[in-house]
C-alpha positions as a LaTeX table, in Angstrom:
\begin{tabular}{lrrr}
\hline
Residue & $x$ (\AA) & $y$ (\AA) & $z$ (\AA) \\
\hline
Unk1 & $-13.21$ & $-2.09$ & $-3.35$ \\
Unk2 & $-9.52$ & $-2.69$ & $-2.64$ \\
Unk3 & $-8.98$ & $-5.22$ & 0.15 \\
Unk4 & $-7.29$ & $-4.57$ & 3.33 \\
Unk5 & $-4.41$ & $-6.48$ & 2.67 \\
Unk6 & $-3.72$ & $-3.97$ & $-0.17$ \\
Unk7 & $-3.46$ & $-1.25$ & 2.42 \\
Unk8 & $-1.53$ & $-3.17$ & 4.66 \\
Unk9 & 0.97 & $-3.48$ & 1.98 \\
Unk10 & 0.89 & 0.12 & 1.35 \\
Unk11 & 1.36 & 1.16 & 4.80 \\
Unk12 & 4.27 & $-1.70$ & 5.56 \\
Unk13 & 5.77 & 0.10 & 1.91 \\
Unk14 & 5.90 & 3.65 & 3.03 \\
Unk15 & 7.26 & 2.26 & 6.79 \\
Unk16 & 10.00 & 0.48 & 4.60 \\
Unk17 & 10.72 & 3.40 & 2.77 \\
Unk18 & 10.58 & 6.16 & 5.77 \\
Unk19 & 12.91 & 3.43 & 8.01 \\
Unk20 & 15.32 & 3.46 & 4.81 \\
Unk21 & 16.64 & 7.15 & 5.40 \\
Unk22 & 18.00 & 6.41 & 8.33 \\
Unk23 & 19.73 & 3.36 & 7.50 \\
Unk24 & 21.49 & 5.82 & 4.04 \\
Unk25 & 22.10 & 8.18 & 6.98 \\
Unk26 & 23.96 & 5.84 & 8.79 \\
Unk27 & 25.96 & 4.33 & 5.79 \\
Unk28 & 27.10 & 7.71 & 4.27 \\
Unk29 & 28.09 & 8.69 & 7.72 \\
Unk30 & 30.21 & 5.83 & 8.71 \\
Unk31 & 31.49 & 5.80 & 5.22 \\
Unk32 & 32.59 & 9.52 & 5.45 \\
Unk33 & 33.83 & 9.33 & 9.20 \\
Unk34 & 31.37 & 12.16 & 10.28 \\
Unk35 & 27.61 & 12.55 & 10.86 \\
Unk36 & 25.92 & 13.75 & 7.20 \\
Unk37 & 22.84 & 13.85 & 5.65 \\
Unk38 & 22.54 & 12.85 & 2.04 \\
Unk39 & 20.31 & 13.89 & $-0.87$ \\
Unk40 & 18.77 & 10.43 & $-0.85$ \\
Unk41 & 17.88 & 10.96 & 2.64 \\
Unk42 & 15.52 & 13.43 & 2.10 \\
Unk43 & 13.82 & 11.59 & $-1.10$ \\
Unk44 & 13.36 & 8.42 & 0.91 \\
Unk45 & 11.45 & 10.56 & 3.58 \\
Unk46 & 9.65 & 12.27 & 0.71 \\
Unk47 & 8.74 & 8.78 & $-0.40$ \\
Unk48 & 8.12 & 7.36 & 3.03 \\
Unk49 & 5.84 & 10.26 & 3.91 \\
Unk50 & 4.01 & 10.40 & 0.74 \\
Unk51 & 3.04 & 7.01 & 0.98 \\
Unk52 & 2.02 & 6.84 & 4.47 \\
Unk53 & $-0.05$ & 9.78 & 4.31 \\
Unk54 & $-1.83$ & 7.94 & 1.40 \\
Unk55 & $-1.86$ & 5.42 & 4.10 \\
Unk56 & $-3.44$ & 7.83 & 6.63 \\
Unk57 & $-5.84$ & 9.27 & 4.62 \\
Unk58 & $-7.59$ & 5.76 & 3.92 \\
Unk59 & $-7.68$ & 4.87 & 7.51 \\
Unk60 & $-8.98$ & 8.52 & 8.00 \\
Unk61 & $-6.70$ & 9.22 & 10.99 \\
Unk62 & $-6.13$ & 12.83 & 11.35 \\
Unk63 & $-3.07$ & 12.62 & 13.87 \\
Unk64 & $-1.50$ & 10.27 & 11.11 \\
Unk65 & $-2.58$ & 12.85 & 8.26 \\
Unk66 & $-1.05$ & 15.73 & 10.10 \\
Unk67 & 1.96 & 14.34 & 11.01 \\
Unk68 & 2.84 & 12.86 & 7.62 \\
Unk69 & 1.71 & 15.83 & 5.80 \\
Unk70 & 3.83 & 18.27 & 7.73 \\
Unk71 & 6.61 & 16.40 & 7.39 \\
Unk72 & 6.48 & 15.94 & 3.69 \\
Unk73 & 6.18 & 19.56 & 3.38 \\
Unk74 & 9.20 & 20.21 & 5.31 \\
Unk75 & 11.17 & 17.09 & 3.14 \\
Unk76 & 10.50 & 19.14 & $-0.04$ \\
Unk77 & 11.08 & 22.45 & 1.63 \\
Unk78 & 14.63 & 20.78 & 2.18 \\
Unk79 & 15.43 & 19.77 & $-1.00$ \\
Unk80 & 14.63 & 22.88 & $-2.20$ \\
Unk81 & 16.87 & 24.47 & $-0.29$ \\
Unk82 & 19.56 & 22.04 & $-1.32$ \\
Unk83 & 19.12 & 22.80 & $-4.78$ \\
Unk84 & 18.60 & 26.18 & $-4.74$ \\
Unk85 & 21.36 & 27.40 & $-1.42$ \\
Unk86 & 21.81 & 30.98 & $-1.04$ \\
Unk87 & 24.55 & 33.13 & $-1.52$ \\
Unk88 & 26.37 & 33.77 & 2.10 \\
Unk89 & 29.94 & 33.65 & 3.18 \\
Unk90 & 29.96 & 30.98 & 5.58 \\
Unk91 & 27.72 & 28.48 & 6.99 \\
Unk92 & 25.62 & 29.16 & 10.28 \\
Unk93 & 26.59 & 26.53 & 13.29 \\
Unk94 & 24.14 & 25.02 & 14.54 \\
\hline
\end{tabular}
């Protein structure tokens, strides 16, 4: 059986990694001048997510499980969209 520490290290990890987008976020954005999101954004929150869930599942807290697991869906559904844009003739504002 794996010891709590273990999963203490795994939750701290995927913390670490979710709290990381936001500092990239904030980097690119100074760095640029203007407020962006970068690629690497949305793979740290992939990461972040994946591993908290994991997290969430072992300490079998459904609010935790549903949150994280919604999210990561969205994360991918992002990058997807990244990678595969459509065709349209100018950008919606938002």
């Amino acid at each position: 059986m794996i010891n709590e520490t273990f999963w203490l290290i795994i939750g701290f990890g995927g913390q670490a990694l979710f709290s990381l987008r936001f500092i990239v976020q904030w980097w690119q954005s100074e760095r640029v001048g203007r407020s962006v999101i970068p690629i690497e954004f949305w793979y740290f929150s992939i990461a972040g997510a994946l591993t908290l869930l994991v997290y969430a599942i072992y300490r079998a807290d459904p609010v935790f499980i549903v949150g994280q697991s919604t999210g990561f869906f969205i994360y991918i559904r992002n990058l997807y969209l990244i990678k595969h844009p459509k065709s349209i003739s100018s950008d919606p504002v938002l």
